[in-house]
ROSE-4610 file (N, C-alpha, C; in Angstrom, 1 decimal, always signed):
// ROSE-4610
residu = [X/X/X/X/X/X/X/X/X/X/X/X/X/X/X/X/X/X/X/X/X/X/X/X/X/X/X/X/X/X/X/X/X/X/X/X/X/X/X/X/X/X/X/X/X/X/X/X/X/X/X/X/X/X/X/X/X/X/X/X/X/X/X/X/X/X/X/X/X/X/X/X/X/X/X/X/X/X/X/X/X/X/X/X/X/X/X/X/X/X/X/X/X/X/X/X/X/X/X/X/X/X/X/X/X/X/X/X/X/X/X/X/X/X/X/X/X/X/X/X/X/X/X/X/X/X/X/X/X/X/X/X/X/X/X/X/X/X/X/X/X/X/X/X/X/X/X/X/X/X/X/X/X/X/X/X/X/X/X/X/X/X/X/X/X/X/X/X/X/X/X/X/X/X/X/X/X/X/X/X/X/X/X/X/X/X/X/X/X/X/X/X/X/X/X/X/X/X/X/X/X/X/X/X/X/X/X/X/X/X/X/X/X/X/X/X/X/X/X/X/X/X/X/X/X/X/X/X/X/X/X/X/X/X/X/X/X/X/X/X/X/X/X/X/X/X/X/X/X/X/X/X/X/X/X/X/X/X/X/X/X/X/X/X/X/X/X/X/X/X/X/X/X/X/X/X/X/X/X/X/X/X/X/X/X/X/X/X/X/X/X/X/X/X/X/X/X/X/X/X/X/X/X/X/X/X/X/X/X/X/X/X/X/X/X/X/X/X/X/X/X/X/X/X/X/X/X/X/X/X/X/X/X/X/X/X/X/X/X/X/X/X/X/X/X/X/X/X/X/X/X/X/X/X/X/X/X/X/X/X/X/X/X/X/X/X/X/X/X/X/X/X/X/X/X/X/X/X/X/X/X/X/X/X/X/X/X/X/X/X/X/X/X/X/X/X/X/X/X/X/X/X/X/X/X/X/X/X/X/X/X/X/X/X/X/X/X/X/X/X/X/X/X/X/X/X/X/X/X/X/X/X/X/X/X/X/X/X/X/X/X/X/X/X/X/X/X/X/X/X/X/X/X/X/X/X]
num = [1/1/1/2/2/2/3/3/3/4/4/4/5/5/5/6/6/6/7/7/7/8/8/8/9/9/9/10/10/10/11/11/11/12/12/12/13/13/13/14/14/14/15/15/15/16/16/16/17/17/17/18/18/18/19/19/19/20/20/20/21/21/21/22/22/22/23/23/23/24/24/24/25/25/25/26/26/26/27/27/27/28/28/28/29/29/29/30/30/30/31/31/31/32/32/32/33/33/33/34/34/34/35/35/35/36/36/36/37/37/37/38/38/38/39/39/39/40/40/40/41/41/41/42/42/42/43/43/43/44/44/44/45/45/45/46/46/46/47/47/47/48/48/48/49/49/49/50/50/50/51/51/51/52/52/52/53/53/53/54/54/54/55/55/55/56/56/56/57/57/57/58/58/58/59/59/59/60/60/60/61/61/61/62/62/62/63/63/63/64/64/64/65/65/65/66/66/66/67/67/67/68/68/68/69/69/69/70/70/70/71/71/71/72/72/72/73/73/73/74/74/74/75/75/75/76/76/76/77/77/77/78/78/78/79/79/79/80/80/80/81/81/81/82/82/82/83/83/83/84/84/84/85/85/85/86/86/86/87/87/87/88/88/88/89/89/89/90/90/90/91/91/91/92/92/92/93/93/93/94/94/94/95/95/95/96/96/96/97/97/97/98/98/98/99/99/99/100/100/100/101/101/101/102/102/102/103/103/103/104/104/104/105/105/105/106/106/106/107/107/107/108/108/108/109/109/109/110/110/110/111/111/111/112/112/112/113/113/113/114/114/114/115/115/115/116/116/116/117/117/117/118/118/118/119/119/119/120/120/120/121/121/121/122/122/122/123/123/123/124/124/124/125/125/125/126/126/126/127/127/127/128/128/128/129/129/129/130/130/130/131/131/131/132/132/132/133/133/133/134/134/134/135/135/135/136/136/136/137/137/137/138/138/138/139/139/139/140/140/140/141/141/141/142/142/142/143/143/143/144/144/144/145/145/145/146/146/146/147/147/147/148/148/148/149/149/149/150/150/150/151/151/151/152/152/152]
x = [+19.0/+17.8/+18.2/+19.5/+19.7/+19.9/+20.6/+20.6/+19.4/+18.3/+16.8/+16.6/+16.7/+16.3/+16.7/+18.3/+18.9/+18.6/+18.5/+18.1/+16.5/+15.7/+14.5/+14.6/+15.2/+15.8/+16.3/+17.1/+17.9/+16.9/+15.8/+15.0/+14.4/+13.5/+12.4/+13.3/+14.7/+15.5/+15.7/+16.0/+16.2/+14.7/+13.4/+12.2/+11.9/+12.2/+11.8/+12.5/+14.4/+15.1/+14.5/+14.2/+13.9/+12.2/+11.7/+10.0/+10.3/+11.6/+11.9/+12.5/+13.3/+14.0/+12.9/+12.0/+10.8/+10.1/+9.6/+9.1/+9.6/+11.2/+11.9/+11.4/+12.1/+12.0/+9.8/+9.3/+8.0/+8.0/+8.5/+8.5/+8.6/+10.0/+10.7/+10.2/+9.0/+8.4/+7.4/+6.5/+5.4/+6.0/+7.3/+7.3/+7.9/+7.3/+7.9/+9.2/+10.2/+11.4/+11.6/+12.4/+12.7/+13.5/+14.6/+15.2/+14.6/+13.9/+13.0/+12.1/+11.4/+10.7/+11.6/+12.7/+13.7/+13.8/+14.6/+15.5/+14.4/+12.8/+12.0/+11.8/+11.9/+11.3/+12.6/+13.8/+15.0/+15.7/+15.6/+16.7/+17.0/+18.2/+18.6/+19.1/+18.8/+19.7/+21.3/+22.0/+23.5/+23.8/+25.2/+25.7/+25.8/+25.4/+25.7/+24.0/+23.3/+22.0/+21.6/+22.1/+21.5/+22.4/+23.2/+24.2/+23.2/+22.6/+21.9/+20.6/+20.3/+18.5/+19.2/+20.1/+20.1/+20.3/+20.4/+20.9/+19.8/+18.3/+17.3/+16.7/+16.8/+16.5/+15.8/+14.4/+13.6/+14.5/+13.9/+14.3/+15.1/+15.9/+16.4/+16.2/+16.2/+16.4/+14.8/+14.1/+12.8/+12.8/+14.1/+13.9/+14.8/+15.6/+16.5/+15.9/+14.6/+13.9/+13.1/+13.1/+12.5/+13.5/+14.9/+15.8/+16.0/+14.9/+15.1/+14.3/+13.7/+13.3/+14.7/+15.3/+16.6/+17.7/+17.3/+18.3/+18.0/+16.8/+15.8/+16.4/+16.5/+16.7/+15.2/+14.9/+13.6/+12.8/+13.8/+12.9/+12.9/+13.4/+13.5/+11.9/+11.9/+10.9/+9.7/+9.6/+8.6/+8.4/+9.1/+8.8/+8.0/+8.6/+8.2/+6.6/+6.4/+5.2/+4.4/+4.5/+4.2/+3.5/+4.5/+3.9/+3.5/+4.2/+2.7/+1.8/+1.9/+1.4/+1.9/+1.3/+2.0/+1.1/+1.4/+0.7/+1.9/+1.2/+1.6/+2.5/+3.6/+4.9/+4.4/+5.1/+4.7/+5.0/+4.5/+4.3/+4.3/+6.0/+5.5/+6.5/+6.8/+7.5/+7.1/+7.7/+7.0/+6.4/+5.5/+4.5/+5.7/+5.5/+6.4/+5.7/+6.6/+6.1/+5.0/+4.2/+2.9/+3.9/+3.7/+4.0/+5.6/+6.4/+7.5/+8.6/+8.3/+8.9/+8.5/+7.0/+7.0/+8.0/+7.7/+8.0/+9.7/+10.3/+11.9/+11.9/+11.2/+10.9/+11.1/+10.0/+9.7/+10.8/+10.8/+12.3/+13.5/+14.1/+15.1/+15.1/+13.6/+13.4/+13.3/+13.3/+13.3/+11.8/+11.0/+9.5/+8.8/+9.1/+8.9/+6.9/+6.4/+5.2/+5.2/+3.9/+3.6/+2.6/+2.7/+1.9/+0.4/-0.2/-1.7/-1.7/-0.8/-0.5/-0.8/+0.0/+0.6/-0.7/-1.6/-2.5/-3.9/-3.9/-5.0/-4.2/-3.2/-2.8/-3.2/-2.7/-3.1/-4.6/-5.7/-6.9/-7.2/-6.5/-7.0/-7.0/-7.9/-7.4/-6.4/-6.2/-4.9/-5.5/-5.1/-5.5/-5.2/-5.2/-4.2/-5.2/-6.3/-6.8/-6.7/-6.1/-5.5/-4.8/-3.8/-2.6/-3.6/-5.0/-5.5/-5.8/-6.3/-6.9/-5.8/-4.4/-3.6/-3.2/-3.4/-3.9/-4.0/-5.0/-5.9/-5.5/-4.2/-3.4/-2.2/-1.7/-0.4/+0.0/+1.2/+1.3/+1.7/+1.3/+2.0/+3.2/+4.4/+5.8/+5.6/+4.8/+4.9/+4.2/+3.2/+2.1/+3.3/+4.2/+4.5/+6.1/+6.6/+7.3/+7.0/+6.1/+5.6/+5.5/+5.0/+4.4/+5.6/+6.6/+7.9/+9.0/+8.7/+8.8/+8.1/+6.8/+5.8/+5.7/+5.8/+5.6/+6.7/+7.3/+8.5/+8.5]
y = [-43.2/-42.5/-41.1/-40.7/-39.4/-38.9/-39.3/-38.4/-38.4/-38.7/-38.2/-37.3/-37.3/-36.4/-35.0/-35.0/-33.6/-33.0/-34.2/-33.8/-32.8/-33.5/-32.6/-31.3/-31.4/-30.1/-29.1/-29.4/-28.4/-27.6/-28.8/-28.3/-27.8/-27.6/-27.2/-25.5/-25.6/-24.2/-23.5/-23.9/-23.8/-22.8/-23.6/-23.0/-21.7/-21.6/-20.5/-19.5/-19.8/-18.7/-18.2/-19.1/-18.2/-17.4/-18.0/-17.5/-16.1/-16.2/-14.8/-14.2/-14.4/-13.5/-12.9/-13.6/-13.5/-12.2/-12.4/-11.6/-9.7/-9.8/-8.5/-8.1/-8.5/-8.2/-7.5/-8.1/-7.9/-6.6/-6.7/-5.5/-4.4/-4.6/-3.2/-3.1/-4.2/-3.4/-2.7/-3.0/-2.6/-1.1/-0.4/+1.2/+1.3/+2.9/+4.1/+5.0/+5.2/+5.8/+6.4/+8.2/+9.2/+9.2/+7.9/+7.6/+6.6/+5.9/+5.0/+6.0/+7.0/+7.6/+8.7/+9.2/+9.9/+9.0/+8.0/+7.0/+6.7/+6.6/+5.8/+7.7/+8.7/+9.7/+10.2/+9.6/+9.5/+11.1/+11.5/+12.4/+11.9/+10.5/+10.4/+11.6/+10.8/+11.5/+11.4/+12.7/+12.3/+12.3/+11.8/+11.2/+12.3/+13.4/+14.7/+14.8/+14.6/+14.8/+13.7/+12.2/+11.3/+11.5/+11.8/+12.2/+13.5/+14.3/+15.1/+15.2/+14.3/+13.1/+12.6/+11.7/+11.0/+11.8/+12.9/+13.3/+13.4/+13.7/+14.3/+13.3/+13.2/+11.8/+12.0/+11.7/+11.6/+11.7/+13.2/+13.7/+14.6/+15.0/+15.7/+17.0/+18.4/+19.8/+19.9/+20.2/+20.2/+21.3/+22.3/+23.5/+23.1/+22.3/+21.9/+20.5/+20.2/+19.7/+20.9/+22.1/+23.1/+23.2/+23.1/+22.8/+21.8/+20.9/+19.8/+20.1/+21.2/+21.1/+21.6/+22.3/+22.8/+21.8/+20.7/+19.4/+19.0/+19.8/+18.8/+20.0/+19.6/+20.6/+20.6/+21.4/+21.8/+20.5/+19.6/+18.5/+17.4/+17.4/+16.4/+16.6/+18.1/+18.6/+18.7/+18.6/+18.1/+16.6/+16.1/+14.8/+14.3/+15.1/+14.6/+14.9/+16.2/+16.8/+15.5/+15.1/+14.2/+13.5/+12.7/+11.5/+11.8/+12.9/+13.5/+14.5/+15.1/+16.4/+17.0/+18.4/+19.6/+20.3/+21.3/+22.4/+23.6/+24.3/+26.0/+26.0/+27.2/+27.1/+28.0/+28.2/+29.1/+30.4/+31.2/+33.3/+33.5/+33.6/+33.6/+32.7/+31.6/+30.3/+29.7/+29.0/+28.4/+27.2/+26.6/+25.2/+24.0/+23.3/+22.4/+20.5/+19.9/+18.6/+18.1/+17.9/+17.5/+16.4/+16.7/+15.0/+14.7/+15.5/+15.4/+15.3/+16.2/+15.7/+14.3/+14.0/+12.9/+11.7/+11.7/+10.6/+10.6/+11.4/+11.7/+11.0/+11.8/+11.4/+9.8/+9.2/+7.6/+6.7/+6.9/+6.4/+6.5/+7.4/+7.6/+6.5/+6.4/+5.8/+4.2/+3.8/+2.7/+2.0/+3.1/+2.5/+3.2/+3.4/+4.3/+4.0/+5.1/+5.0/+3.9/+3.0/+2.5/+3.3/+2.5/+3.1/+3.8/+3.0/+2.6/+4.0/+4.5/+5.4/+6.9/+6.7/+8.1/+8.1/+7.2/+7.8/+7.7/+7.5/+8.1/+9.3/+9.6/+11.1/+11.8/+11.8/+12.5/+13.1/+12.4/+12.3/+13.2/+13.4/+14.6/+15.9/+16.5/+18.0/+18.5/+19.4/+20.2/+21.8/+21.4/+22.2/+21.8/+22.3/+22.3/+21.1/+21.3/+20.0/+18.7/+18.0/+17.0/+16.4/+17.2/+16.6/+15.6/+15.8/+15.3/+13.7/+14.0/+12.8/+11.4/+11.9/+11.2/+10.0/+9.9/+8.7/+7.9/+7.7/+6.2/+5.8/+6.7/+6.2/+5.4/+6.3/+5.4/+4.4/+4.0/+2.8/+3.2/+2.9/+2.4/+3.5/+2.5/+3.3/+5.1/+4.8/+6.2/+7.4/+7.2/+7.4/+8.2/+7.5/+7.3/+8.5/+8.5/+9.6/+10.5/+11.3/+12.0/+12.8/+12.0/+12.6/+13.0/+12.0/+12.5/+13.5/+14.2/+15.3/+16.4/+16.5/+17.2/+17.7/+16.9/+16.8/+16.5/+18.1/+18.3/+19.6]
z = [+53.9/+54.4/+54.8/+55.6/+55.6/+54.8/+53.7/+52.0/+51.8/+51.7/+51.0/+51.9/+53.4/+54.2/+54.1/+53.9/+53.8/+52.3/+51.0/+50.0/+50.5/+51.0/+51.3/+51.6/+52.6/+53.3/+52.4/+51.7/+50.7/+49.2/+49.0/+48.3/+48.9/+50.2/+50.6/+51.4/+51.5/+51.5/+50.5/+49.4/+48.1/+47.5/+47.9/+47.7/+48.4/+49.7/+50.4/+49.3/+49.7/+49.4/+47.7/+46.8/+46.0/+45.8/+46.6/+46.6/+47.4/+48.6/+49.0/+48.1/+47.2/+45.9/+45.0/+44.9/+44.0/+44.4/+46.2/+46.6/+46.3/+46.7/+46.6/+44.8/+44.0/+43.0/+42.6/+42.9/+42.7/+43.5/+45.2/+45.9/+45.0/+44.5/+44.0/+42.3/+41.9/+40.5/+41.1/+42.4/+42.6/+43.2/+43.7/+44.0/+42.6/+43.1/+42.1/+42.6/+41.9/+42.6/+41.6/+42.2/+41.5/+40.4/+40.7/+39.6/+38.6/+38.8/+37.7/+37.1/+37.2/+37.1/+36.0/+36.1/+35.5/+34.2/+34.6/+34.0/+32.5/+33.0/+31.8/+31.3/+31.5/+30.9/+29.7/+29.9/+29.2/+29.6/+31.4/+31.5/+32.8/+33.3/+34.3/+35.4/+36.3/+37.4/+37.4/+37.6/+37.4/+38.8/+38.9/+40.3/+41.1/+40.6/+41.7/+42.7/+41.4/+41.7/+42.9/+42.7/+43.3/+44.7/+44.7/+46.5/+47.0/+45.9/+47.1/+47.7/+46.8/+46.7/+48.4/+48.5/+49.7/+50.5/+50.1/+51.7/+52.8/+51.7/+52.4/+53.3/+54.4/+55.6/+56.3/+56.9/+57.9/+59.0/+59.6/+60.6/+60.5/+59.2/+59.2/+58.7/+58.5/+58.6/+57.5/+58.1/+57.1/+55.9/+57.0/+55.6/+54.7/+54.7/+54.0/+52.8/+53.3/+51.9/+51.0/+51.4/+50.3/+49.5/+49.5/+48.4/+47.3/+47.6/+47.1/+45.7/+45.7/+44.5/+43.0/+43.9/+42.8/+42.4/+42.8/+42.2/+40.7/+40.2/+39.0/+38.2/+36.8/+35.6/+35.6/+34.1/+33.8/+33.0/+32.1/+31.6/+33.2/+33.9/+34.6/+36.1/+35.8/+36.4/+36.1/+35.0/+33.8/+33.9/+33.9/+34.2/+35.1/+36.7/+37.7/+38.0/+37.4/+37.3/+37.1/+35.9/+35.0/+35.9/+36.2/+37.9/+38.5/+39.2/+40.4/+40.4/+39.8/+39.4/+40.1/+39.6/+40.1/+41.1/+41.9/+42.9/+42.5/+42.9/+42.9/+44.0/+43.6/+44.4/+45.7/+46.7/+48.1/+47.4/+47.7/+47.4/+46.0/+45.6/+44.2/+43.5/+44.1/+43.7/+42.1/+41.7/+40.5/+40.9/+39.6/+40.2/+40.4/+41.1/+41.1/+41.7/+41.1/+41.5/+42.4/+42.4/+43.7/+44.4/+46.1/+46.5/+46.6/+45.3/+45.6/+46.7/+48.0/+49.1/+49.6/+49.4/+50.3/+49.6/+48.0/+47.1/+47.6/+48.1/+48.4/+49.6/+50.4/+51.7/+52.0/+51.8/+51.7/+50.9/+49.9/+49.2/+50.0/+50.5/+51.0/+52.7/+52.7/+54.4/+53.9/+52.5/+52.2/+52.0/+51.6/+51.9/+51.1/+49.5/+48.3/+48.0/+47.3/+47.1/+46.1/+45.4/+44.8/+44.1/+42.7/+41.2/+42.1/+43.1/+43.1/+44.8/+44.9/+45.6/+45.5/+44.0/+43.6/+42.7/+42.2/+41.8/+42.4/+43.7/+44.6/+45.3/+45.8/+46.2/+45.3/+43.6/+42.6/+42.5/+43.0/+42.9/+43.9/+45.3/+46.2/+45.3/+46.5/+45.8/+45.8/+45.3/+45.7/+46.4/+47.8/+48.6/+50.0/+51.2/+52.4/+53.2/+52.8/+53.6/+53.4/+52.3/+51.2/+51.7/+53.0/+53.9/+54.8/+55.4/+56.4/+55.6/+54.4/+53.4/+53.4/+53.0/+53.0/+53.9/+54.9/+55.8/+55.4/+54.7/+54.5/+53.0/+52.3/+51.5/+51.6/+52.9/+53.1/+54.0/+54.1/+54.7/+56.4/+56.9/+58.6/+58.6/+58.2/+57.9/+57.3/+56.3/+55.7/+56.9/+57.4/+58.1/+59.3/+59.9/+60.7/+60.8/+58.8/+59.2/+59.1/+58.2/+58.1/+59.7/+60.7/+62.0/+62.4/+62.1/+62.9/+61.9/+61.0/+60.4/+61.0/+61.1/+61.3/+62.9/+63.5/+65.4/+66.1/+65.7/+66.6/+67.2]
């Protein structure tokens, strides 16, 4: 009688742990990340590039994400375009990635945009009031660093 019992047990463990394996993997097809996004456009990120992708961390030096655009060559920036679109650079900057900080942003905090994200952001305008819209796109977490970037 206790072997069928523990037998139970080990199946009905067995089930969780892989319906939780199931879960992750689906997680991680449903975001978009800088390097999946690279990787399918056929110009990876090189190991120099991806150490300085991480470095950029909620909470840390905000002027120091206006750099982040100079980690991308020009096809890779093309690319990114691609996904997010683009906005016009500050003064006389070039256009560059739309969204791009945040998509760094969120990724790096472990809480990356999804397909159904990047293309309702896409769909705002592109224009300064667009930041207010973004809200009722993102998640809690996202929501959340953003303020703590912003509200210091």
């Amino acid at each position: 009688m206790k072997l069928a019992q523990l037998t139970i047990v080990l199946v009905a463990l067995s089930l969780v742990v892989t319906s939780c394996a199931g879960a992750k993997k689906v997680q991680k097809r449903d975001s978009v990340t800088i390097s999946g996004i690279l990787q399918d456009a056929k110009c990876p990120l090189s190991k120099d590039q991806e150490t300085k992708l991480k470095a950029f961390k909620p909470g840390g030096d905000r002027g120091a994400f206006r750099t982040m655009y100079e980690v991308f060559d020009e096809k890779q920036t093309a690319a990114l375009k691609e996904a997010f679109g683009s906005s016009p650079g500050r003064g006389d900057g070039l256009e560059r990635p739309r969204f791009l900080f945040f998509a760094v942003l969120f990724e790096n905090a472990g809480c990356p945009l999804t397909p159904d994200q990047i293309t309702k952001l896409k769909a705002l305008p592109n224009e300064r009031g667009a930041f207010q819209q973004m809200g009722d796109i993102l998640t809690e977490q996202q929501s959340g660093l953003l303020q703590g970037m912003f509200n210091r």
